[in-house]
Residue frames as a rotation matrix with the C-alpha (Angstrom) as fourth column:
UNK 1
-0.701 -0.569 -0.431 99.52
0.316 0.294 -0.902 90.39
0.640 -0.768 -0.026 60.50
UNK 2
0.332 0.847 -0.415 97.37
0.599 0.151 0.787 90.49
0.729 -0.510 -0.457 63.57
UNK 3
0.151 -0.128 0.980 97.63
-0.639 -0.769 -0.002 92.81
0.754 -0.626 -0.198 66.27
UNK 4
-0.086 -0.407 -0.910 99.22
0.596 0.710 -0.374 90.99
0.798 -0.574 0.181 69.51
UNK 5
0.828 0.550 0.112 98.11
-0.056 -0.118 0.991 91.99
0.559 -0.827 -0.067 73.11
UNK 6
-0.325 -0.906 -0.273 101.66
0.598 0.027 -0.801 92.28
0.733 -0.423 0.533 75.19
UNK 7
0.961 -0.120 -0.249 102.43
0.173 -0.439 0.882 93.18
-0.215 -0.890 -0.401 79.02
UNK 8
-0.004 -0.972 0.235 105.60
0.530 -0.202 -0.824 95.28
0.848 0.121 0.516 79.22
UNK 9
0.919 0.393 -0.033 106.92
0.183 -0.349 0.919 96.69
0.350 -0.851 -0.392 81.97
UNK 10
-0.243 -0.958 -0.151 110.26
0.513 0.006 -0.858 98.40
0.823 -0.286 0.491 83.76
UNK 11
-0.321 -0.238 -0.917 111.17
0.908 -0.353 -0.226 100.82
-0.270 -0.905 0.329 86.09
UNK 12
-0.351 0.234 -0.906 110.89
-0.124 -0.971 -0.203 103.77
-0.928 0.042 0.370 84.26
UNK 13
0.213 0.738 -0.640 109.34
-0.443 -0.511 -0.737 105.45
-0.871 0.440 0.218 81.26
UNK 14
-0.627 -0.519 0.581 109.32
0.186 0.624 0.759 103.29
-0.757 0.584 -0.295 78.16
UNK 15
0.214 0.792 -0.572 107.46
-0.568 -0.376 -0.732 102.76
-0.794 0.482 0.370 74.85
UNK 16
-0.177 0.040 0.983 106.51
0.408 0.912 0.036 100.07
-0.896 0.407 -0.178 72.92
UNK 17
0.251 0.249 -0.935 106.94
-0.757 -0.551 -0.350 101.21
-0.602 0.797 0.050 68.55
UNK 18
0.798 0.246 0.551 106.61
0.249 0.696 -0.673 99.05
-0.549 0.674 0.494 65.66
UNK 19
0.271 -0.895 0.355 109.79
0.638 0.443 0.630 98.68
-0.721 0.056 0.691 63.87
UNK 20
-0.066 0.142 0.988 108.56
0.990 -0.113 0.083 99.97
0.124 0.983 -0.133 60.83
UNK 21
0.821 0.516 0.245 108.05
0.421 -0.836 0.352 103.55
0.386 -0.186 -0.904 62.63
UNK 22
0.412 -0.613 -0.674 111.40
0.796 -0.117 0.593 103.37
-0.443 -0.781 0.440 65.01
UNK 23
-0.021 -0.559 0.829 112.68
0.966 -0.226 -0.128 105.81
0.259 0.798 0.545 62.68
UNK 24
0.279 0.768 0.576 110.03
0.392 -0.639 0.662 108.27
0.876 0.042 -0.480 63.03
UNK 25
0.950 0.234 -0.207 110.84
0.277 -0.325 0.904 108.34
0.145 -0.916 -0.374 66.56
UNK 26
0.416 -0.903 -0.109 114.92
-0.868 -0.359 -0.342 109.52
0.270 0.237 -0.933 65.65
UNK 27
-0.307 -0.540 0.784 116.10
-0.449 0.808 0.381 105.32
-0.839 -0.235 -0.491 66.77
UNK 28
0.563 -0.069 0.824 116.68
0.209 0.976 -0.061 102.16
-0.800 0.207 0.564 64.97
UNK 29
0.980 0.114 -0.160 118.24
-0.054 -0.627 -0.777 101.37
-0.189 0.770 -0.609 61.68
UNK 30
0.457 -0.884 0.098 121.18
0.692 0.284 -0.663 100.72
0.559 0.371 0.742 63.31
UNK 31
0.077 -0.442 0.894 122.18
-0.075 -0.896 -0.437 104.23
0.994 -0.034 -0.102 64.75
UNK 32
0.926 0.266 0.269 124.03
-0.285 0.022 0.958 104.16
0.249 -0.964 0.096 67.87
UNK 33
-0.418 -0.903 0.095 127.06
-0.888 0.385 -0.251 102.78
0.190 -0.190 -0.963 70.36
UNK 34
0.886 0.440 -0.146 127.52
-0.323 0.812 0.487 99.20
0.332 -0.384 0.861 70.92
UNK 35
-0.190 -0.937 0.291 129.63
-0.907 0.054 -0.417 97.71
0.375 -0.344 -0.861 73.03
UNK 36
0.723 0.060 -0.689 131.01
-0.324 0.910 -0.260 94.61
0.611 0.411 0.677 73.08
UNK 37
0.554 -0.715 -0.426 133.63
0.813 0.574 0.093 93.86
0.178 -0.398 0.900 75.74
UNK 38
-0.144 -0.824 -0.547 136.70
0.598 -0.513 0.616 96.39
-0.788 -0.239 0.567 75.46
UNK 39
-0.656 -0.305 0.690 134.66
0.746 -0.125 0.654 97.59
-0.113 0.944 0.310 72.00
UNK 40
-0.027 0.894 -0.447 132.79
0.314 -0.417 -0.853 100.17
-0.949 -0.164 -0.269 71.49
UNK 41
-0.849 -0.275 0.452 131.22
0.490 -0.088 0.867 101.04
-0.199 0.957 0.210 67.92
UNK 42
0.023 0.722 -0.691 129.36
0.257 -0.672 -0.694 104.44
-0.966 -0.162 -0.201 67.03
UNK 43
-0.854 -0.152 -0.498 127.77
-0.331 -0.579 0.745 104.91
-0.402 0.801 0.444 63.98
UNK 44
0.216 0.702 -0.679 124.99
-0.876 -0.167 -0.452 104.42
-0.431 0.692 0.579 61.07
UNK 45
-0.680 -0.120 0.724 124.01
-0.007 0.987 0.158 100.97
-0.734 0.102 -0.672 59.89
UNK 46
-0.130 0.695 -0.708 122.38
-0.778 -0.513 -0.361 101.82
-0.614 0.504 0.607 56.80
UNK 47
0.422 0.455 -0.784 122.68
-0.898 0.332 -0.290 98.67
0.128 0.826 0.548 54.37
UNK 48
0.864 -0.467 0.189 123.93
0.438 0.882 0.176 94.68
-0.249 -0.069 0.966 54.37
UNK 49
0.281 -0.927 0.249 127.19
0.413 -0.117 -0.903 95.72
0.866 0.357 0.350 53.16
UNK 50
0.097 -0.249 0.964 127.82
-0.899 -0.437 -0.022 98.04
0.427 -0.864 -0.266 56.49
UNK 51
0.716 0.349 0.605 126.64
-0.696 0.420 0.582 95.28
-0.051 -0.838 0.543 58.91
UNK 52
0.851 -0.468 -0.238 128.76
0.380 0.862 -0.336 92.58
0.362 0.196 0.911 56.75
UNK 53
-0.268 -0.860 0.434 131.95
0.247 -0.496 -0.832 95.10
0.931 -0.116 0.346 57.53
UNK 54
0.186 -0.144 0.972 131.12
-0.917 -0.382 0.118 96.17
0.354 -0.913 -0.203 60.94
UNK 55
0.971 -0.232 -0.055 130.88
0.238 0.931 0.278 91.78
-0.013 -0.283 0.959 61.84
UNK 56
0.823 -0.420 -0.382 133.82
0.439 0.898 -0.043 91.81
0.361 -0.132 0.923 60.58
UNK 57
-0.164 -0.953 0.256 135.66
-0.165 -0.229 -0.959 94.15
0.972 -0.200 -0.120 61.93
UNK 58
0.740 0.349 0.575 133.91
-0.667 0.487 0.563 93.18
-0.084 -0.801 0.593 65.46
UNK 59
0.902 -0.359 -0.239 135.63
0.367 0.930 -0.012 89.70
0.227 -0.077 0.971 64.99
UNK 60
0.236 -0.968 0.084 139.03
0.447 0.032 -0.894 91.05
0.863 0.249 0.440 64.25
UNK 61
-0.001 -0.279 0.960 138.87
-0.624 -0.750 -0.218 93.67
0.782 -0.599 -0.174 67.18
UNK 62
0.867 0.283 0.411 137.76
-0.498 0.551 0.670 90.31
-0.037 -0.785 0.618 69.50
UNK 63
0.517 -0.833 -0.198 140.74
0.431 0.453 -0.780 88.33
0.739 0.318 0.593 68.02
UNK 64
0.116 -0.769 0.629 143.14
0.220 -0.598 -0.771 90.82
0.969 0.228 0.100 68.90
UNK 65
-0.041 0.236 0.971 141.49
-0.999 -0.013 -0.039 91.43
0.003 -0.972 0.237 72.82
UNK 66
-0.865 -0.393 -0.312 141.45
-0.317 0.910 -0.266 87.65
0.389 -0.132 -0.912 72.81
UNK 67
-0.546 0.800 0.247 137.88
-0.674 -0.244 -0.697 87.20
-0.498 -0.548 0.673 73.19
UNK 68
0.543 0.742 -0.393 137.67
-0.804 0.325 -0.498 84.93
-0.242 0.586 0.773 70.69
UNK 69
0.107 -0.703 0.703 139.46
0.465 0.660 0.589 81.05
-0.879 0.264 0.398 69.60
């Protein structure tokens, strides 16, 4: 893979890290809140099997708030 040249830019203090490192830096992986409407979901995405079970419980929790047909 080549190295890529990139403008970035916000308001405030930021930092651009290769994926492969986000660890290193105590993010990625998964770890965190998301929120989704009325959802919010905190925890540790560690393998396909997690993600496949967090989707679905996402879906069901939209169902239920009627966010979804």
């Amino acid at each position: 893979m080549r190295p890529t040249m990139a403008k970035i830019g916000d308001a405030g203090p930021e930092a651009v890290v290769p994926l492969s490192k986000a660890k290193d830096f105590g993010f990625g992986g998964g770890n965190g809140n998301l929120h989704i409407g009325q959802i919010t979901i905190h925890g540790d995405i560690s393998s396909k099997e997690d993600a496949q079970e967090l989707g679905r419980a996402i879906i069901r929790q939209a169902r239920l708030q009627g966010l979804t047909a």
